[in-house]
Phi, psi and omega in degrees: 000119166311116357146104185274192179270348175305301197302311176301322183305295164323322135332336156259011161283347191230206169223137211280304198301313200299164170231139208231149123336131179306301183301319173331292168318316177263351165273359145308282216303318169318265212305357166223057132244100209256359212246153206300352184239147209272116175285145156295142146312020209269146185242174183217130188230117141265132216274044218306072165216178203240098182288019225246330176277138174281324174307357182251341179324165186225081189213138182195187169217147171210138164278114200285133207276347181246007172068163171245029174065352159283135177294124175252150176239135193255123167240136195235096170299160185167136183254194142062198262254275170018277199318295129013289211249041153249335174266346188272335188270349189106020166307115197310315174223161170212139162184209191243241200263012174288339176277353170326312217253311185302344160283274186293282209287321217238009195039066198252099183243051170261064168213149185256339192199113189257158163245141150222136199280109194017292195286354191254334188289353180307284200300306167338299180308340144299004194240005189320302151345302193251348166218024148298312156308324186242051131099000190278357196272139168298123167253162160288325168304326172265013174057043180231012147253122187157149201262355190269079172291333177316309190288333182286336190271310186341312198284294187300343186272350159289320167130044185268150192241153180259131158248177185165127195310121151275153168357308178262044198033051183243173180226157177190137209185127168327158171211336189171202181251140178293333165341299194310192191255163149274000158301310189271351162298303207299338176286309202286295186327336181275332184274277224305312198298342181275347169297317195266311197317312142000288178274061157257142168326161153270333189273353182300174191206139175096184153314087175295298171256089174288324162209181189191110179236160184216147227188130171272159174318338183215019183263199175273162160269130216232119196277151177236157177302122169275330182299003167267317155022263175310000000 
């Protein structure tokens, strides 16, 4: 993939090989995020686990104290009284199985985060095919299975994040806005990283956190030091 001239510019402020201090990083990462739209913030942690083992999984959710500056918009499968107090609680949409066929037939995806309520995953499950590929499906481990929808919407319209291992044990996941303050990258970056330390496996081995770089939507990535961490 070619290369703009933002990014090779930006990419000579730092040393590529070095590993900074969080703070360090992220008043890099600001600054070379130069492009005309306020860039995500994002980090990316490899894992010394083998996702491929269920005992090794990485999978959680945690709310982030600054939000990720993004509008999420949320659909809440549900059924009765349920439905109410999901649209009461803020929920973009909420309903049952009529969103089915507006989903498989009509592609209908103007949602970021679906919630559902237990009594619900029948009909969910049906949709499997279609919002499993993009990461959309409710688990109970991100708490987006679950009868309290007040708190699922609640949590998520504040800024709780989903994490979760890809294919190559990486996790990658919002932390902010280039906006923000670095005080407040830095409050989120610090809940995320004690979340998945938290959530490290028992059967893990080893290294746990082999690297953890952090990179706006359109700079380079910038590595960061783990011992405080580990």
């Amino acid at each position: 993939m070619k290369k703009s001239k933002k990014y090779i510019d930006a990419s000579k402020l730092y040393d590529k090989t070095a590993v900074y201090e969080f703070e360090e990083a992220v008043a890099l990462v600001k600054k070379m995020a130069t492009a005309k739209f306020d860039e995500t913030i994002e980090a990316h942690l490899r894992l010394g686990v083998d996702g491929r083992h269920a005992d090794q999984q990485v999978r959680g959710a945690v709310v982030l104290p600054h939000g990720t500056g993004k509008t999420v918009k949320v659909l809440v499968f549900a059924k009765g009284d349920k439905v109410d107090e999901a649209l009461a609680a803020g929920a973009d949409y909420a309903g049952g199985e009529e969103l089915v066929p507006k989903i498989q037939k009509d592609g209908w995806l103007d949602f970021d985060v679906v919630v559902a309520t237990p009594d619900m995953m029948g009909v969910v499950g049906r949709l499997g095919r279609v919002l499993g590929p993009k990461g959309l499906m409710p688990n109970p481990k991100a708490g987006t299975v679950t009868m309290d929808v007040t708190k699922a919407v609640n949590d998520i319209k504040a800024g709780k994040i989903e994490y979760r291992l890809d294919k190559a044990n990486i996790i990658h996941v919002p932390v902010g806005k280039a906006s923000f303050t670095e005080e407040q990258l830095d409050e989120n970056f610090q809940t995320l990283m004690d979340a998945i330390v938290k959530a490290k496996p028992s059967a893990a081995k080893g290294q746990y956190l082999k690297s953890v770089v952090i990179a706006s939507t359109m700079g380079p990535g910038v590595k960061i030091n783990t011992t405080r961490f580990a």
